[in-house]
C-alpha positions in Angstrom: 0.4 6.2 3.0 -1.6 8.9 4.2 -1.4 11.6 1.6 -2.4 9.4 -1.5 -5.7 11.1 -1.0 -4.4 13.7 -2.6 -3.9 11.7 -5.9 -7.9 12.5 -6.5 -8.3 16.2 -5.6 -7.7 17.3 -9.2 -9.5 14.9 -11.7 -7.7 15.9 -15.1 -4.2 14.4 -12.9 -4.1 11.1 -14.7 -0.7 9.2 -14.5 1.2 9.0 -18.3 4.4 7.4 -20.0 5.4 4.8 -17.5 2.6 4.0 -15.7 0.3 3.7 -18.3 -2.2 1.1 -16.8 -0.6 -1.5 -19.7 1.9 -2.5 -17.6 -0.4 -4.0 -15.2 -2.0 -6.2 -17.8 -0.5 -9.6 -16.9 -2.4 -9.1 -13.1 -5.8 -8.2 -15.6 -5.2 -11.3 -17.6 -6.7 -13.7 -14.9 -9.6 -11.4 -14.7 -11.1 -11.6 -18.5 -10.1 -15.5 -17.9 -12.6 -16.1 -14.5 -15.6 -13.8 -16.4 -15.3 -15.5 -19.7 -18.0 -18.0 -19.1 -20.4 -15.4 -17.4 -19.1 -16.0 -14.1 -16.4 -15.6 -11.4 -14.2 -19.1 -10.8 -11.8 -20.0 -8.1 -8.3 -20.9 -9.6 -6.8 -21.7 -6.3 -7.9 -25.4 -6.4 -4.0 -26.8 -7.0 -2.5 -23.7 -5.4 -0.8 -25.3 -2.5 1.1 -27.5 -4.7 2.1 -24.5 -7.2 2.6 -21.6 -4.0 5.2 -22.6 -1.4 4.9 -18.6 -0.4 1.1 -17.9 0.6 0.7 -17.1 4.3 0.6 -20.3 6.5 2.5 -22.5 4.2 5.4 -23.6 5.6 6.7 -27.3 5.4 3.5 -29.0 5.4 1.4 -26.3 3.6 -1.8 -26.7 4.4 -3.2 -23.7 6.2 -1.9 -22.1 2.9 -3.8 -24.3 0.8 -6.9 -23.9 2.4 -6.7 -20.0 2.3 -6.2 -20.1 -1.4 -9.4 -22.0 -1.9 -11.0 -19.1 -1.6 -9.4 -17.1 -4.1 -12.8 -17.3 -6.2 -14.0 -14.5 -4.1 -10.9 -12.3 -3.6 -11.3 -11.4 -7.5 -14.9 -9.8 -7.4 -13.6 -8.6 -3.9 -10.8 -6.9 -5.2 -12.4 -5.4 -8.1 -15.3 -4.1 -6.2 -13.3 -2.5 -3.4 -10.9 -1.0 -5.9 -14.0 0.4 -7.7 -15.5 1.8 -4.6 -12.3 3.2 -3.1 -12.0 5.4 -6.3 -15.4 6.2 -6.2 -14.9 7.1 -2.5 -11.7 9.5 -3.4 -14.2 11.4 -6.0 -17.6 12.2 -3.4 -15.0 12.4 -0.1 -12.7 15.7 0.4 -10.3 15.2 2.4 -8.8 19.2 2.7 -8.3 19.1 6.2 -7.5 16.4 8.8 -11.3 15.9 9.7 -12.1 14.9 6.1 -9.1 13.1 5.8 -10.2 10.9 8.9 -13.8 10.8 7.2 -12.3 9.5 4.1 -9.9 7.4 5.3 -13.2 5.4 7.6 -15.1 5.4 4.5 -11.9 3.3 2.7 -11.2 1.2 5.6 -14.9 -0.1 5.6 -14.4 -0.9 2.2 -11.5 -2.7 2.6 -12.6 -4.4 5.9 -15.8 -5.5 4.2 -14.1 -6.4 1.2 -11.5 -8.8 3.2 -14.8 -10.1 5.1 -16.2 -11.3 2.1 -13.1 -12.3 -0.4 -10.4 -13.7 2.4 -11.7 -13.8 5.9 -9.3 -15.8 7.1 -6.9 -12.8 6.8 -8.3 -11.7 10.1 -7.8 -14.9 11.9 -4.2 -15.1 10.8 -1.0 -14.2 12.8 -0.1 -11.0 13.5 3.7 -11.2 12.5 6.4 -13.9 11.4 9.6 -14.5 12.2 11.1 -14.6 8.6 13.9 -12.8 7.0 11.4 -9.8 5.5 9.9 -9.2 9.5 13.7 -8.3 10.5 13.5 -5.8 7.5 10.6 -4.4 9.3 12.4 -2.1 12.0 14.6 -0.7 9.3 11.7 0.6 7.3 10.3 1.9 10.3 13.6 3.8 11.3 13.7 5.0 7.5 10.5 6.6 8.3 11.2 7.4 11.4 14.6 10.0 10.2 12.8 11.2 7.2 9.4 12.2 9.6 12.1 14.0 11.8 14.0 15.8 9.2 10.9 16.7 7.3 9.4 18.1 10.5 12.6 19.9 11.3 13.3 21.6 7.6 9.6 22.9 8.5 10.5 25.0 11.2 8.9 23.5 13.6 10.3 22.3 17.3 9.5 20.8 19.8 8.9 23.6 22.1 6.5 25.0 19.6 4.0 21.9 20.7 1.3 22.7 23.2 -1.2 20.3 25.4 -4.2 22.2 24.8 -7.5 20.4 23.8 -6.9 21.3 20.3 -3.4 19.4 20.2 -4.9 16.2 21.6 -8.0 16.3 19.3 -5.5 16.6 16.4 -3.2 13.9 18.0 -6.5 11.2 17.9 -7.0 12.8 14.8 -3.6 12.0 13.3 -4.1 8.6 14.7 -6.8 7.6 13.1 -6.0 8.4 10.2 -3.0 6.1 10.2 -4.6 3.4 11.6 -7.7 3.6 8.9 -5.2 4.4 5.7 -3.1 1.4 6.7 -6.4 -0.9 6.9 -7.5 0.1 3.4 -4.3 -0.2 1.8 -3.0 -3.5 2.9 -6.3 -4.8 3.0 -6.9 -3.7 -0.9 -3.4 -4.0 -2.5 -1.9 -6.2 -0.6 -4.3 -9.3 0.7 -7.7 -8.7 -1.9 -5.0 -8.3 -4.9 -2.3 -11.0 -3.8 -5.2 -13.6 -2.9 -7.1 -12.7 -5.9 -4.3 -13.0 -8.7 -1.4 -15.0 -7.2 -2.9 -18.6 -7.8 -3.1 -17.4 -11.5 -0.2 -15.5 -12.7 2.6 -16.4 -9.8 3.5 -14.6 -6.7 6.4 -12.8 -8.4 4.4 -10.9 -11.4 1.7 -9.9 -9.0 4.0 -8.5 -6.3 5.4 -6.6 -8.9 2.0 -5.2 -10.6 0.1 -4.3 -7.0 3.3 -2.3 -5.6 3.0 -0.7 -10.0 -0.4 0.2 -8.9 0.4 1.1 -5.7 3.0 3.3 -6.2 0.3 4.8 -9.6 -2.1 6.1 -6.4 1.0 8.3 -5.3 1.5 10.1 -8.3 0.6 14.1 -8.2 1.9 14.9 -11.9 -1.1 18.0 -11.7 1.0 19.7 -8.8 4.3 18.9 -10.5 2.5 20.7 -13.7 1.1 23.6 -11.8 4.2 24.5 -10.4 6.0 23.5 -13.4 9.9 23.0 -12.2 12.7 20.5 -12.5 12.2 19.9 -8.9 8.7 19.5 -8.6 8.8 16.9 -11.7 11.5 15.3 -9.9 9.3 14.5 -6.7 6.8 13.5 -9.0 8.5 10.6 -10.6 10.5 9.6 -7.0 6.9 9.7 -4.7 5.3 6.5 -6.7 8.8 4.7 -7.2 9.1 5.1 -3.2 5.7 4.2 -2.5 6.0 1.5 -5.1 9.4 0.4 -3.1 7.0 0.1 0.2 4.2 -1.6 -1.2 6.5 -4.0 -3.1 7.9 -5.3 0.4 5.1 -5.1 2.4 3.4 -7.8 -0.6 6.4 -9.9 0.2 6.2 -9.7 3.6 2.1 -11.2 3.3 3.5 -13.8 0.6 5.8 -15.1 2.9 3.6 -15.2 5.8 3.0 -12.0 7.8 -0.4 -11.7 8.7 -3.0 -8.4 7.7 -2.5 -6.9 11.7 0.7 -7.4 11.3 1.1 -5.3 8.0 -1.4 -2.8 9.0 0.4 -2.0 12.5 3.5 -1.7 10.2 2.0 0.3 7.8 0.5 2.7 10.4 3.4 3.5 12.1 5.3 4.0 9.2 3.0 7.0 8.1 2.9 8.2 11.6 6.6 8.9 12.1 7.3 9.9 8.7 4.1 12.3 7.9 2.2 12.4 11.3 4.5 15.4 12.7 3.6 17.1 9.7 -0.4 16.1 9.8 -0.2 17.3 13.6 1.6 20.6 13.3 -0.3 21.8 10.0 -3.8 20.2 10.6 -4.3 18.8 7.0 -2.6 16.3 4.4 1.2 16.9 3.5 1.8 17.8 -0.7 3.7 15.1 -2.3 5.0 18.1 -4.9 6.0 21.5 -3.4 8.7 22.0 -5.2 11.4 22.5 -2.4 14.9 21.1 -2.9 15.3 20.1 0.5 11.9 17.6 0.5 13.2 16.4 -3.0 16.7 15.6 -1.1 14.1 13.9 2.2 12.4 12.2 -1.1 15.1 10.8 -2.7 17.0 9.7 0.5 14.2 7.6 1.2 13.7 6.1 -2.2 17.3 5.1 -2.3 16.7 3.6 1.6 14.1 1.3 0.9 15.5 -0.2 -2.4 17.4 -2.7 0.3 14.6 -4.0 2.1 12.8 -4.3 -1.7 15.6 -6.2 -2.8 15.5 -8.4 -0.2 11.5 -9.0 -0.8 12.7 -9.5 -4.8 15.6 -12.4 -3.8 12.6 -14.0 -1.5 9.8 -14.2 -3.4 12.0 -15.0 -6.5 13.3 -18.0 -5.2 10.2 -19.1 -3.9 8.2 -22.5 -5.4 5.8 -20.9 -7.7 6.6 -17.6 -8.1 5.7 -17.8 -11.6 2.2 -18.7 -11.4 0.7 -22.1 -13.2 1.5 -22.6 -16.7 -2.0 -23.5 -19.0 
């Protein structure tokens, strides 16, 4: 989601309580395991027999297999791009839309380069599925969609207030990009470098769970909900990671059960275009997650209570799926 730049503009905001990063330490466990003998080691050898929910697996398994057996590289993959991303959020403003697009190119490369080297087969896969999660996927779109229009609305602006000057349509390919480039880096690096990298190890279930806990940790803005210091404004800041946590939780199930990365980027980028791009286009920069106004914490929490069906669904499926536990040693 486009705004989670935001997370790294002030670097005292550092998520508490909740979040602390120990409840991500079943996803870490496989990484002390592969670096204990000096070295990284693929644990996806007998992963077609544990995983009947990796991409490509479907009664005979094999494309699934084969993908896993790469897993040895997704782990240095994911911690590298994770590394650099952060990096990237520290050197890169992203004030205005122009930065924003700078940054969010800078990411995407990283991801993109990451996914080259850890799981390039990602790119090669298909674009969507026809599984129970894809039909989820309009109604996350159309959750978007209402919020984008009711936040957009609430902001006084209209649609006669739009011009087609050159400005507009600079800010329009602006506001595109930016989309397109967030959703690369994202599902690219919390969704296929982390799933690939830690699902042969510790189960499909317990790693959905921790990348959509991380995920939704890059959407906190606890600084802003401390500057302006108000019921409200701590109220957004608890409900913008759960939402985002609620998105990235699905869109994990949706790869585990066999939607390809095109498929979860295109999601992903028209998801953040209908539900922030009217704001990105009419105010030229990044929307806050924390302002502090009732009627965004009511857009919030609407949302947040929307997507809990679509994240249920993605719990029943990748519960019940062979392996969702991981291997036991």
């Amino acid at each position: 989601m486009p705004t989670m730049a935001t997370i790294f503009r002030a670097k005292e905001e550092t998520p508490k309580g909740p979040f602390s990063p120990g409840v991500l330490s079943d996803a870490f466990m496989v990484l002390q395991y592969t670096v204990a003998n000096g070295r990284f080691k693929d644990e996806g050898r007998n992963s077609a027999r544990r995983l009947g929910v990796l991409p490509g697996m479907g009664s005979s398994g094999s494309n699934r297999s084969r993908g896993l057996k790469a897993s040895g590289k997704a782990l240095p993959s994911f911690a590298v791009a994770l590394a650099l991303s952060v990096l990237c959020f520290q050197v890169l403003p992203a004030d205005t839309l122009a930065e924003s697009v700078l940054q969010s190119a800078a990411l995407a490369a990283i991801a993109g380069g990451g996914v080259a080297f850890g799981k390039p087969t990602a790119f090669r896969r298909a674009r969507v599925t026809r599984t129970s999660l894809g039909g989820w996927a309009p109604f996350v779109l159309g959750v978007g969609m209402v919020a984008g229009a009711a936040l957009w609305w609430l902001a006084g602006f209209r649609p006669a207030d739009v011009s087609l000057s050159g400005a507009t349509v600079v800010r329009v390919v602006l506001v595109l990009s930016s989309c397109l480039m967030v959703g690369v880096f994202e599902e690219g690096v919390f969704r296929v470098l982390a799933l690939e990298a830690f699902v042969p190890r510790l189960g499909a279930l317990r790693v959905a769970v921790a990348s959509a806990i991380l995920f939704g940790m890059l959407h906190a803005s606890f600084g802003e909900a401390e500057a302006l210091d108000g019921a409200v404004a701590w109220t957004q800041a608890i409900l913008k990671p759960l939402q985002a946590g609620l998105f990235g939780f699905f869109m994990a199930a949706w790869y585990l059960k066999g939607c390809g990365l095109w498929g979860l980027v295109g999601v992903h980028a028209v998801f953040d275009l209908v539900y922030l791009g009217p704001l990105m286009l009419m105010t030229g920069g990044q929307p806050a997650y924390v302002t502090g106004s009732p009627a965004d914490l009511a857009i919030l929490a609407g949302t947040t209570v929307l997507l809990l069906a679509p994240a249920c669904a993605a719990w029943k499926a990748v519960r019940n799926a062979p392996g969702s536990n991981g291997s036991q040693t």
